[in-house]
DODO-794571 format. One record per residue (C-alpha): x, z, y; residue number from 1. Coordinates in nm, 2 decimals. Example, Ala and Ser with C-alpha at 12.3 -4.5 7.8 and 13.67 -1.06 7.14 Angstrom:
// DODO-794571
<miro <1.23; 0.78; -0.45>; 1>
<miro <1.37; 0.71; -0.11>; 2>
END
This chain:
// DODO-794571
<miro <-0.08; -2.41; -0.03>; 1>
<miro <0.05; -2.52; 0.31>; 2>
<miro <-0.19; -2.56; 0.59>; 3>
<miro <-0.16; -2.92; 0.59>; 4>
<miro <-0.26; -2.96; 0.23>; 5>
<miro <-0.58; -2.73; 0.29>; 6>
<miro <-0.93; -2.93; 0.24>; 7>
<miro <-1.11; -3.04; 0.55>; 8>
<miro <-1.51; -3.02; 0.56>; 9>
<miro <-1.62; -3.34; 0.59>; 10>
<miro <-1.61; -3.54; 0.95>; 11>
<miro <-1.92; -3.61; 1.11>; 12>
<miro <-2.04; -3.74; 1.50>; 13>
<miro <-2.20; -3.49; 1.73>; 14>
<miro <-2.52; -3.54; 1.62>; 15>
<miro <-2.55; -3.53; 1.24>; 16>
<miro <-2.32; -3.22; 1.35>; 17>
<miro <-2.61; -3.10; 1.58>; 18>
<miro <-2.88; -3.16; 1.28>; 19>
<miro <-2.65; -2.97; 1.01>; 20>
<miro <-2.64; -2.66; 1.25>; 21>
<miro <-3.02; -2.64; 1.31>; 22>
<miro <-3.07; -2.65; 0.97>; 23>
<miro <-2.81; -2.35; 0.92>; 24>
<miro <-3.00; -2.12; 1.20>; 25>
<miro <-3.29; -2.15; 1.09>; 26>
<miro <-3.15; -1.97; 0.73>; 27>
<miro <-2.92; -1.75; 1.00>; 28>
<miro <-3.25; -1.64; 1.20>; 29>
<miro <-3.42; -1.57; 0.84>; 30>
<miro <-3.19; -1.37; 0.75>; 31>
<miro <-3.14; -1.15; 1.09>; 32>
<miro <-3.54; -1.11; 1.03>; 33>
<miro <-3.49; -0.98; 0.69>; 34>
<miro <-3.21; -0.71; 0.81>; 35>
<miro <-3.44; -0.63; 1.08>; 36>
<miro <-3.67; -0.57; 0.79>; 37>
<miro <-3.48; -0.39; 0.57>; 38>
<miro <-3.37; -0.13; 0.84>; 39>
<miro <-3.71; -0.09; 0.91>; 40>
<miro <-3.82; 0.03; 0.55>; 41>
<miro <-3.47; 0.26; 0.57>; 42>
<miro <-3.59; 0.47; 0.91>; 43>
<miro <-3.88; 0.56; 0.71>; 44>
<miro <-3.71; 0.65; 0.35>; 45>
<miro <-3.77; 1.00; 0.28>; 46>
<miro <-3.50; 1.30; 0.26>; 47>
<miro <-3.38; 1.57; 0.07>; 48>
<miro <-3.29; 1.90; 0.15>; 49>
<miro <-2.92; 1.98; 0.11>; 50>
<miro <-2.90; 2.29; 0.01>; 51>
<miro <-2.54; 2.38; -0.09>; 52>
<miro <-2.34; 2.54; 0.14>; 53>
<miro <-2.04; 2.33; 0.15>; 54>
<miro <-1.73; 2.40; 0.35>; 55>
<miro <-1.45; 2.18; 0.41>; 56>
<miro <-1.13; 2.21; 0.53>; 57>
<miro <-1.01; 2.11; 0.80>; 58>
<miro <-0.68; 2.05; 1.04>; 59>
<miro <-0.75; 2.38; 1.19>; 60>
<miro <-0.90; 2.58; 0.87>; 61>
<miro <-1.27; 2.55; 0.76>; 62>
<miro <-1.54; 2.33; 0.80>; 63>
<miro <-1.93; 2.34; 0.68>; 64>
<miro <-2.11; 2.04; 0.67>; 65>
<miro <-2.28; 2.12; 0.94>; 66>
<miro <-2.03; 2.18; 1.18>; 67>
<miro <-1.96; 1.79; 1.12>; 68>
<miro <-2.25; 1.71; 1.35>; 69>
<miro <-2.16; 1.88; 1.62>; 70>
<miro <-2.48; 1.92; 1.83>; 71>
<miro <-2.62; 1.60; 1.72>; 72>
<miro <-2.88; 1.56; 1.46>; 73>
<miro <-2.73; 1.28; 1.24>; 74>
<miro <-2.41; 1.26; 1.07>; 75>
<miro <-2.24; 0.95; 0.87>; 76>
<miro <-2.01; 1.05; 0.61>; 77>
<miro <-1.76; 0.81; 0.49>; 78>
<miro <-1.68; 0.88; 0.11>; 79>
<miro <-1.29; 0.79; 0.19>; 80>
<miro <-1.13; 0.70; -0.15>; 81>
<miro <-0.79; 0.95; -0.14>; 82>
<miro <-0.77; 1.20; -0.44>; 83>
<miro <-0.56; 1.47; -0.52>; 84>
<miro <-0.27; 1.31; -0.64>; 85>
<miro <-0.27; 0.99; -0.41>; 86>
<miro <0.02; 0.94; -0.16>; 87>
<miro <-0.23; 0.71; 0.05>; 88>
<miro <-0.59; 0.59; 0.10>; 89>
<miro <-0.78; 0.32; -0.06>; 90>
<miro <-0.69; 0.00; 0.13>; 91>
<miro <-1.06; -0.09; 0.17>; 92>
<miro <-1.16; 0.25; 0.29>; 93>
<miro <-0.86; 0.20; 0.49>; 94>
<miro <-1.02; -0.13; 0.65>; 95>
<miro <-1.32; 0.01; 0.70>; 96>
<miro <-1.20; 0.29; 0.93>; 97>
<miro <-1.01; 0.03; 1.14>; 98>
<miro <-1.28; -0.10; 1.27>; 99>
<miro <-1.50; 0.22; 1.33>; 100>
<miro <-1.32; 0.24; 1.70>; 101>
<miro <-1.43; 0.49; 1.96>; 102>
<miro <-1.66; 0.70; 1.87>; 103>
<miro <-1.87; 0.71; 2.16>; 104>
<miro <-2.07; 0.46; 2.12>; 105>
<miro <-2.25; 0.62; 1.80>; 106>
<miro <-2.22; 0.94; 1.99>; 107>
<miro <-2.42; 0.75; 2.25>; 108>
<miro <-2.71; 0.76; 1.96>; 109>
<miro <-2.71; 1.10; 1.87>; 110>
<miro <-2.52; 1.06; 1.61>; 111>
<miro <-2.16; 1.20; 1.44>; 112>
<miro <-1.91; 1.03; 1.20>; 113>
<miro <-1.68; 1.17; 1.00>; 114>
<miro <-1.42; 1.08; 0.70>; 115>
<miro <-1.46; 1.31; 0.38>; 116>
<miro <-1.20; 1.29; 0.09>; 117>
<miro <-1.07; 1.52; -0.22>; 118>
<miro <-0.72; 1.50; -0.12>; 119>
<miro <-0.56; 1.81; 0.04>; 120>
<miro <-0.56; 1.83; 0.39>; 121>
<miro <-0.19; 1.79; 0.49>; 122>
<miro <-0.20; 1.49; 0.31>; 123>
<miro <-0.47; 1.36; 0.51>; 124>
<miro <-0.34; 1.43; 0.86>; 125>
<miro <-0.03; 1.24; 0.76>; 126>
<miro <-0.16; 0.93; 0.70>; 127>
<miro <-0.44; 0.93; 0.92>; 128>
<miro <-0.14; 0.98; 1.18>; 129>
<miro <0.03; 0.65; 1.03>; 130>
<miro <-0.26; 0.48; 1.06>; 131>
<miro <-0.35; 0.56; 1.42>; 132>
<miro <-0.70; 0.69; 1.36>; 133>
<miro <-0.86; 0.98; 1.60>; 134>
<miro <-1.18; 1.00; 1.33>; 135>
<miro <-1.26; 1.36; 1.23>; 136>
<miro <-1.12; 1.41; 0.82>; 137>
<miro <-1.20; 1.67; 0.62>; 138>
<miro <-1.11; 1.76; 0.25>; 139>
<miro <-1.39; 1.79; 0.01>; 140>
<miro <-1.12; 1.94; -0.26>; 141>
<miro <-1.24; 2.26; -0.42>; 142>
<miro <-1.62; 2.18; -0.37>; 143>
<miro <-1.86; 1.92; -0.54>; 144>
<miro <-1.96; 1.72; -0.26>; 145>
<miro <-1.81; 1.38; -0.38>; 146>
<miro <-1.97; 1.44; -0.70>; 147>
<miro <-2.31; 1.55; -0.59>; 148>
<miro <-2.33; 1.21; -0.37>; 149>
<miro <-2.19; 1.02; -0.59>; 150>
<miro <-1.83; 0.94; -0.43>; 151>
<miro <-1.69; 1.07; -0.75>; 152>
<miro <-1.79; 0.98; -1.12>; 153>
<miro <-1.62; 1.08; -1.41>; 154>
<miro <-1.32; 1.19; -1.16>; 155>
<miro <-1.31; 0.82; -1.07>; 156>
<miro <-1.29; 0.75; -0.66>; 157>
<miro <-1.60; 0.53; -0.56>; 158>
<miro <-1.61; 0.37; -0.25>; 159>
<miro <-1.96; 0.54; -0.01>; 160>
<miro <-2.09; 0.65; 0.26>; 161>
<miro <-2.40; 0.91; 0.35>; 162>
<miro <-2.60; 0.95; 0.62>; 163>
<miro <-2.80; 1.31; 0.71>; 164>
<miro <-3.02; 1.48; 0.96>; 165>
<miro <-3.07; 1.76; 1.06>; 166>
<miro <-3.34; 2.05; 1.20>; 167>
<miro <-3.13; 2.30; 1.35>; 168>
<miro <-2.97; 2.47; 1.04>; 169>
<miro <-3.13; 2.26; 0.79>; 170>
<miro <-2.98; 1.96; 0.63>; 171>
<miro <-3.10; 1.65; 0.45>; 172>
<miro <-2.99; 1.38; 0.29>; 173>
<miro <-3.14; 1.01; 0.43>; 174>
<miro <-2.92; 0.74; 0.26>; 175>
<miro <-2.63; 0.63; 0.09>; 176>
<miro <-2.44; 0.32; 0.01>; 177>
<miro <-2.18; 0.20; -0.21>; 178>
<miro <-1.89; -0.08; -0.31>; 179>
<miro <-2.07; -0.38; -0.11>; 180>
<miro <-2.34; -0.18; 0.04>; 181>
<miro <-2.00; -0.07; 0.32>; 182>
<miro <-1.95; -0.45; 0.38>; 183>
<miro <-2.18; -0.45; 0.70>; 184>
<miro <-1.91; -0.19; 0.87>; 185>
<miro <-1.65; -0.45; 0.79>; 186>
<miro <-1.66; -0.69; 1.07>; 187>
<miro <-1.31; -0.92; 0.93>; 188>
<miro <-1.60; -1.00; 0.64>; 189>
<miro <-1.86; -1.11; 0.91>; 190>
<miro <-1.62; -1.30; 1.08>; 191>
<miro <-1.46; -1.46; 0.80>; 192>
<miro <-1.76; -1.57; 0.67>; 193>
<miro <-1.81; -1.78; 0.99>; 194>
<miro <-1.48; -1.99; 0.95>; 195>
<miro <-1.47; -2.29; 0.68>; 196>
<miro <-1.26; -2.09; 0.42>; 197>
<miro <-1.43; -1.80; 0.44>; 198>
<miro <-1.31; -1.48; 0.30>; 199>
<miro <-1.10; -1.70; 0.01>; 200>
<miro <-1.22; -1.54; -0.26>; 201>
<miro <-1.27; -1.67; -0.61>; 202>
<miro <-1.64; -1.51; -0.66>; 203>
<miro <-1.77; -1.73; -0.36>; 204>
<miro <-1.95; -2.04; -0.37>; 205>
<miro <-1.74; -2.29; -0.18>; 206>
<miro <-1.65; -2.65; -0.22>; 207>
<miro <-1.40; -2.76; -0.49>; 208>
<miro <-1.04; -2.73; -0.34>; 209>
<miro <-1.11; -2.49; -0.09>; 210>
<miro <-0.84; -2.21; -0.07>; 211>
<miro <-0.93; -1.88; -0.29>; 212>
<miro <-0.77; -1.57; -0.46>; 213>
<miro <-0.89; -1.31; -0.69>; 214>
<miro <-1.12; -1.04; -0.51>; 215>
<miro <-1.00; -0.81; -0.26>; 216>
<miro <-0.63; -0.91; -0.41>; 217>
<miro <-0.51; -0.99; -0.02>; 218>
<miro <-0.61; -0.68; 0.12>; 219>
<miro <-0.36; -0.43; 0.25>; 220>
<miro <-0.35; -0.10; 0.43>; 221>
<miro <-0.31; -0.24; 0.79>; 222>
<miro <0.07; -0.15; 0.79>; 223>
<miro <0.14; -0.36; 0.49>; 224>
<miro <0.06; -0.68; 0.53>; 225>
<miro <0.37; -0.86; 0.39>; 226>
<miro <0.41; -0.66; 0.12>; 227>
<miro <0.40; -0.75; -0.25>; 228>
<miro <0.08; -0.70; -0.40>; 229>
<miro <0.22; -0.42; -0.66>; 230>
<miro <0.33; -0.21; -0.33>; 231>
<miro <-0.06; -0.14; -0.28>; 232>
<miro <-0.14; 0.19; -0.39>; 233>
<miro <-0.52; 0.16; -0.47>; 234>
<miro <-0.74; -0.14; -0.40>; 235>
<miro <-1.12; -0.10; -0.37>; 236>
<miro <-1.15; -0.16; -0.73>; 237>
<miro <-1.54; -0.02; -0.77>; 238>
<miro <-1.66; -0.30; -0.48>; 239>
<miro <-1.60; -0.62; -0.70>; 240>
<miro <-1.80; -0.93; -0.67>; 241>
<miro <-2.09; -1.06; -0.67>; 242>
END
């Protein structure tokens, strides 16, 4: 389809334009109240203790989990979907980590990030190379940390991410999230959603005509845009839709 044969929302004057939005914020200002809700109940979900020593390894030999932290007392841990016998990340795990950026600001909070995966660590220095990433990665590979938070099932990869805290040496797990629950650290879904087309998918709602592929089928590693769809190594299969 050729962007002059895409749909147009319909055409309206200013003001029936003007009434149409303030109907729209008010749902918009509902639902920023509700996520201010929701992260309200999550600061006061209770913890477990981990107590499993796991170690990690990393670029410069081994790694416990709590030398992820650093000397911060909270620590997000993105599942990153890269097993053993990959050649390269998930593509949605992938797009995620784009947009983490600096991270400074999170340091700001008190708190540390870091990527987790089964694959061996050579393997992950590489491609975190190609991809131009400075996060911390470590290789879960030997221990059962994917499968005790639930990143791996049945030796399947699942898209997650896990959030602890800490009291000096002692370690607990908070919360944990996974396939859609990672959408809010995805900002091109946020800002998709605020265009006409939005994210041109076939699960959402939109008017007849309107542009729209199966789920996730457009995404790439950031490197492969371009490419055939078969050239993708793994798509986020375990985030589909609705």
């Amino acid at each position: 389809m050729t962007e002059i044969d895409l749909p147009l929302p319909p055409v309206v004057d200013a003001e029936a334009w003007a009434e149409a939005r303030r109907v729209l914020l008010l749902q918009e200002k509902a639902l920023t109240r509700m996520k201010d809700s929701v992260a309200a109940m999550r600061r006061r979900l209770p913890v477990v203790e981990v107590t499993t020593p796991y170690v990690f390894e990393g670029a410069d030999g081994p790694v416990s989990l709590l030398d992820l932290f650093g000397d911060r007392p909270q620590l997000i841990v993105q599942h990153f979907m890269f097993a053993e016998d990959w050649e390269e990340g998930c593509d949605g795990c992938s797009m995620m980590a784009d947009h983490i950026g600096p991270l400074s600001h999170l340091q700001a909070r008190r708190t540390s990030f870091a990527l987790v995966s089964r694959a061996p660590i050579d393997k992950l220095t590489a491609f975190r190379t190609r991809m131009g990433w400075k996060l911390p990665w470590v290789s879960s590979g030997g221990t059962t940390f994917n499968d005790d938070f639930g990143a791996t099932q049945d030796g399947e990869e699942r898209q997650a991410i896990s959030v602890f805290i800490r009291r000096r040496d002692r370690i607990f797990h908070s919360w944990s999230t996974f396939a859609r629950g990672e959408e809010p650290f995805m900002l091109v879904f946020d800002l998709l959603d605020l265009t006409p087309y939005g994210r041109q998918e076939s699960w959402e709602h939109s008017p007849e005509g309107w542009p729209q592929e199966p789920t996730y089928s457009w995404m790439r590693l950031q490197d492969r845009y371009g490419a055939e769809a078969d050239q993708c190594a793994h798509h986020a299969v375990t985030a589909l839709h609705p």
